[in-house]
N, C-alpha and C positions, 0 to 999 in steps of 0.2 A: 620212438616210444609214444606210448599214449601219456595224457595231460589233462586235467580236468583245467579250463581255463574261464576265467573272467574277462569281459573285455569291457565292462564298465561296471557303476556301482550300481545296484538294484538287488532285488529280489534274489537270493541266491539261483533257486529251476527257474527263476526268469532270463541271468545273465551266463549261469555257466554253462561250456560245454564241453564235450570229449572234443580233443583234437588231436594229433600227430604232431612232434617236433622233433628235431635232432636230441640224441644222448649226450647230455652235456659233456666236458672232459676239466678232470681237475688239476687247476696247476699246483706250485708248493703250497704242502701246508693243508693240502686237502686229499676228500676221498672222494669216489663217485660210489653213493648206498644204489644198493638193486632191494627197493622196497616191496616189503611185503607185508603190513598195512599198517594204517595210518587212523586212527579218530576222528571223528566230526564230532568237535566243540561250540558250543554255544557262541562263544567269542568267534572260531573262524567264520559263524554267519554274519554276525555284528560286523564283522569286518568289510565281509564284503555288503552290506546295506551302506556303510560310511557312520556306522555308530559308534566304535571303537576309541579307545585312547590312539589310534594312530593311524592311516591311510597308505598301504600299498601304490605303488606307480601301477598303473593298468595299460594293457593286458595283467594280467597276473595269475598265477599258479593258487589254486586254493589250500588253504590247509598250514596255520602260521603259527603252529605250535606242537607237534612231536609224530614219529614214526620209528618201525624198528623195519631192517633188512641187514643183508650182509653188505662186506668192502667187496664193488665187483673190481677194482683198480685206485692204483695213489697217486698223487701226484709227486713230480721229482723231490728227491730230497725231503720225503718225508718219512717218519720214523715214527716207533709206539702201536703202530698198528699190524693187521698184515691181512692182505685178501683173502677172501671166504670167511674172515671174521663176523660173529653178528654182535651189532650194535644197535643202542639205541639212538638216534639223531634228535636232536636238540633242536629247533626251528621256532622257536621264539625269537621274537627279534628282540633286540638289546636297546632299551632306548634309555639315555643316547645311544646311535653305536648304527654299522652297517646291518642292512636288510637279512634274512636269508632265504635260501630257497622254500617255496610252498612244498607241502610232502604228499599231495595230492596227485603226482604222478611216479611213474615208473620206474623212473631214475633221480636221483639229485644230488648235488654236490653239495660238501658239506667242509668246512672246517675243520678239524680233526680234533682240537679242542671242546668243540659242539657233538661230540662222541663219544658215550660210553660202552665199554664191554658188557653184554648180559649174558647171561647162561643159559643151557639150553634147557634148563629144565625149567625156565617160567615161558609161560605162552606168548605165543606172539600178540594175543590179546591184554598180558600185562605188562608184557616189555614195551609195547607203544604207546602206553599211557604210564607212564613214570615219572616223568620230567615237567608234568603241569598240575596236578590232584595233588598226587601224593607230596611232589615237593612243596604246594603252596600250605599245605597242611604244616610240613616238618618248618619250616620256616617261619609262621605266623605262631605257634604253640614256642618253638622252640629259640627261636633266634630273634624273630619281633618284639615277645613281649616274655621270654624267660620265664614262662610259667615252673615253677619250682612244685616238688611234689610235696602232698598234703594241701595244697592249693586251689584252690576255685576257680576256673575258668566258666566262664557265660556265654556263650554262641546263638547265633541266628542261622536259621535256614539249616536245622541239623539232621534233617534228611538228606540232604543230599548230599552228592560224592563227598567232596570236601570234609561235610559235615561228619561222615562216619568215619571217614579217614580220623580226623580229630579226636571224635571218640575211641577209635582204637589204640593211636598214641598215647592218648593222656589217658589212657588205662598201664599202658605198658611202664610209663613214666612214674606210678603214680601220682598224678593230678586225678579233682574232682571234678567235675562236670554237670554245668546247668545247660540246658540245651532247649531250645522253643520252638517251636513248632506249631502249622495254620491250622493242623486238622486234630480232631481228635482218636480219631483211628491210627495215627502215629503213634502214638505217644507210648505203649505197651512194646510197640513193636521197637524202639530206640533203646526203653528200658529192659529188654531180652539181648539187644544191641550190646548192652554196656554201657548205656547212656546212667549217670548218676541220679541225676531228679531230671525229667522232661515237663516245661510247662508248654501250655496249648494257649495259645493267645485265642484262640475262637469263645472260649469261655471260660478264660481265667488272666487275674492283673497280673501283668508282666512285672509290675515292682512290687508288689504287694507278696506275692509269692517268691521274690528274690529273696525278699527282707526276713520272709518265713525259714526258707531253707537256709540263709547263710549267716543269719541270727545277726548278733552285735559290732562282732566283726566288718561283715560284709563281703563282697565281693570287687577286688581290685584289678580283673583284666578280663577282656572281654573279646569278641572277633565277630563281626557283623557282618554278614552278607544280602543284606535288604535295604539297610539305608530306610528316607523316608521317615513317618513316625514309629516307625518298627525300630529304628537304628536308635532315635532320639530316646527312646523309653528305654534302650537299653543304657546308655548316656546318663540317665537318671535313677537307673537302679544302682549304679557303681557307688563305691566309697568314696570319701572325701580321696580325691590324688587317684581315683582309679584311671585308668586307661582302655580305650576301646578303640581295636585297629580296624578298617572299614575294606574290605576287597573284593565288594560286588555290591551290585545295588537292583535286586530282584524286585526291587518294587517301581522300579522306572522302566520295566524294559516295556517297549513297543508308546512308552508315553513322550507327547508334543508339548505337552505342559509346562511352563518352567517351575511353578507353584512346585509339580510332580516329584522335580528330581535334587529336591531338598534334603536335608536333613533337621525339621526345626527346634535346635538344642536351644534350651533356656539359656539367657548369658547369664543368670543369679547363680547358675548351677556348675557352670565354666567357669566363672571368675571368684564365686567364695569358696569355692569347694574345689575349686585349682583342679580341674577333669579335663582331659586331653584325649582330643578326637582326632586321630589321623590317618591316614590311606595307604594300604599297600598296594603295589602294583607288581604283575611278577614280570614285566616285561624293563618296568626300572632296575629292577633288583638287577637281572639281567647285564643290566648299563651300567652298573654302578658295583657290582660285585669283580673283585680278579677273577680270572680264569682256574687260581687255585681254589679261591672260594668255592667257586660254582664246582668246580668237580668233586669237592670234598664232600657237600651239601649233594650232590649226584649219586655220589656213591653209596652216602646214609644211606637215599632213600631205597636205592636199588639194596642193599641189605638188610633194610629193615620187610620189604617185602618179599625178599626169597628165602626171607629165617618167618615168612608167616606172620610178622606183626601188626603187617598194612597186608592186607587183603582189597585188592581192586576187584571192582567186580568184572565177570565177564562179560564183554563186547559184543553184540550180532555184527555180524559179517554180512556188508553189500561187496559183491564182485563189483568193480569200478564203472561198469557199463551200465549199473542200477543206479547210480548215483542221486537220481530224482526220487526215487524211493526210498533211498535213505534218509537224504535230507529231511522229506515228509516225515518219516520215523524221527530225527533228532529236535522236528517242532511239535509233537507230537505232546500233550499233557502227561508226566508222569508216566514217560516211555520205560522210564527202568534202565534197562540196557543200554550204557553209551555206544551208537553205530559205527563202525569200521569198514571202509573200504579197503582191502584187500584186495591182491597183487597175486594173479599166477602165473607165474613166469614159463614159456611155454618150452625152452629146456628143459625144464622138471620136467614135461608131459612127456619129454621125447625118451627121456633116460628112462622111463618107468618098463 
C-alpha cells in the first residue's frame, strides 16, 4: 500500500514522502479500514514541525486525527462490526493513552472502539471530518461549560470551522451568541450565519461592546481560540465567576517569542472577580473520557449532522500523489475548504 511518511521533524513537503509498506493485519479487538479519505488539519502540520501538545516516534504516518473507509477484514474474536462496513475511524491519539495509526495511507488498523458506523448518504467529505470540528464544538458548548438556553455564549475566532460549528449549535440549542472576529468584511457574513451580535476587534472594544450587548447581567461563558491579548480581553469582558475555556491559540502560531505565547490576564480581575481560565484539549479528553463516553459524544455528533444541524463544509479533494499541493492549499491564508487526500482504490476501477 502506499504511505505518506515522515521520517523526521520539519517542514511537512520538506520531510514527507509517498512510500510503499506492507497492509498492516489486525489482531483482536481490531479492524483493518481500506480508506478513502482523510483531512489535512492544521494540528496534523504542527505535528509534524514538533509544535504540538505531543510528538509521534519517527518514521511516522501522517495524519493523527480522523478518516472514513470501509472494514476491508477483523481481527479474531471480534464482534459489533462486519466487513464492507463504512465507518468513521477515530485517530486522535488519547493522551494519556496508546498512539494510533496515522490515516494518511491506504490502509490502517484501528481499534474498534475508535469506529463509528456512518451512513451512506453523508459524503465521504463529511463523514471524515466528524470526530475533530464538530465534536470539539459539541463538547466545549455542550459538556465543558453547559451553556443552558437563553444564555450568552462569547467566542473567539468565529470564522472558522469550529466557530460556525458553535454558532450552529447554539442556534439549535437555544443559546445567544457573541462572536468576534479580525476583519470587517466578516461580520455581516456570520450575522446571515446565525451569528447573534458579531464584534470586529479591527475597529471596535471588545469589552466595551460586551457590556453594550449583554447589558447588567453580563456574560458568564466564553471559548477562545486565540489566546494572547485577544483571549485576556475576553477574560475581562466576563462577569464576576464567568468562565472562559481556552482550545487554540491562533495568535502564537509560527511565533519564537515567549512574551508571544501568553495570555496576560489581570490577577485583580482573577482573584476579586473569582474568573476562571482553563484549557481544553481534545486529545486529553480523548485520555480521560470511557470509551462509552466517547462514543456516546460520537454518536451526537454524527446525528446531529445527518439530521442537518451541523453542517461541515465541503472538503477539496488532493489524490494522495498531490500531497505537496495540498498541503500548500491547507497553508494557504483563508483557503476556505479544508483539503482531503483521497484514496482510489484500484478494484473499484477494475469492477467498473
Amino acid at each position: 500500500m502506499r504511505a505518506l511518511v515522515a521520517r523526521e521533524v520539519g517542514e511537512p513537503n520538506d520531510v514527507l514522502r509517498l512510500e510503499s509498506r506492507p497492509v498492516p493485519t489486525p489482531e483482536a479487538g481490531q479492524a483493518l479500514i481500506r480508506v478513502k479519505a482523510a483531512p489535512i488539519h492544521a494540528s496534523d502540520l504542527h505535528v509534524l514541525r514538533g509544535r504540538y501538545g505531543f510528538a509521534p516516534e519517527f518514521p511516522t504516518v501522517g495524519g493523527h486525527m480522523e478518516c472514513v473507509g470501509r472494514i476491508e477484514s477483523l481481527g479474531r474474536d471480534t464482534e459489533g462490526l462486519q466487513i464492507g462496513e463504512r465507518v468513521m475511524a477515530v485517530a486522535v491519539p488519547a493522551i494519556p493513552g496508546p498512539r494510533a495509526a496515522g490515516t494518511w495511507q491506504e490502509y490502517l488498523v484501528a481499534d474498534v472502539h475508535r469506529l463509528v458506523p456512518v451512513p451512506d448518504r453523508l459524503s465521504d467529505s463529511s463523514a471524515c471530518q466528524l470526530a475533530v470540528n464538530p465534536l470539539t464544538a459539541l463538547l466545549l458548548v455542550a459538556r465543558e461549560l453547559d451553556v443552558q438556553s437563553g444564555e450568552w455564549l462569547l467566542q473567539t475566532a468565529a470564522g472558522s470551522t469550529v466557530g460556525r460549528l458553535v454558532i450552529q449549535l447554539a442556534r439549535h440549542l437555544g443559546i445567544r451568541t457573541i462572536n468576534v472576529v479580525r476583519r470587517r468584511d466578516a461580520v455581516e457574513e456570520l450575522k446571515a450565519f446565525g451569528g447573534d451580535e458579531v464584534i470586529c476587534t479591527e475597529d471596535e472594544d471588545l469589552l466595551q461592546r460586551v457590556t453594550e450587548i449583554a447589558g447588567p447581567a453580563g456574560v458568564r461563558k466564553a471559548i477562545d481560540c486565540v489566546a494572547g491579548p485577544v483571549g485576556a480581553q475576553v477574560s475581562q469582558a466576563l462577569a464576576p465567576g464567568g468562565e472562559v475555556v481556552v482550545y487554540g491559540a491562533l495568535s502564537t502560531h509560527r511565533q519564537t517569542d515567549p512574551a508571544a505565547l501568553t495570555i496576560p490576564l489581570l490577577a485583580r480581575s482573577v482573584i476579586y472577580e473569582t474568573k476562571v481560565v482553563r484549557g481544553f484539549w481534545l486529545n486529553r479528553w480523548f485520555g480521560t473520557a470511557s470509551p462509552t463516553d466517547v462514543l456516546r459524544a460520537l454518536s451526537e455528533v454524527r446525528s446531529l449532522v445527518a439530521a442537518d444541524v451541523l453542517s461541515i463544509p465541503q472538503g477539496k479533494p488532493f489524490p494522495l500523489e498531490r500531497f505537496a499541493e495540498a498541503i500548500s492549499f491547507a497553508e494557504t491564508p483563508a483557503h476556505g475548504a479544508k483539503p482531503l487526500l483521497v484514496f482510489e482504490d484500484v478494484r473499484d476501477k477494475d469492477d467498473e
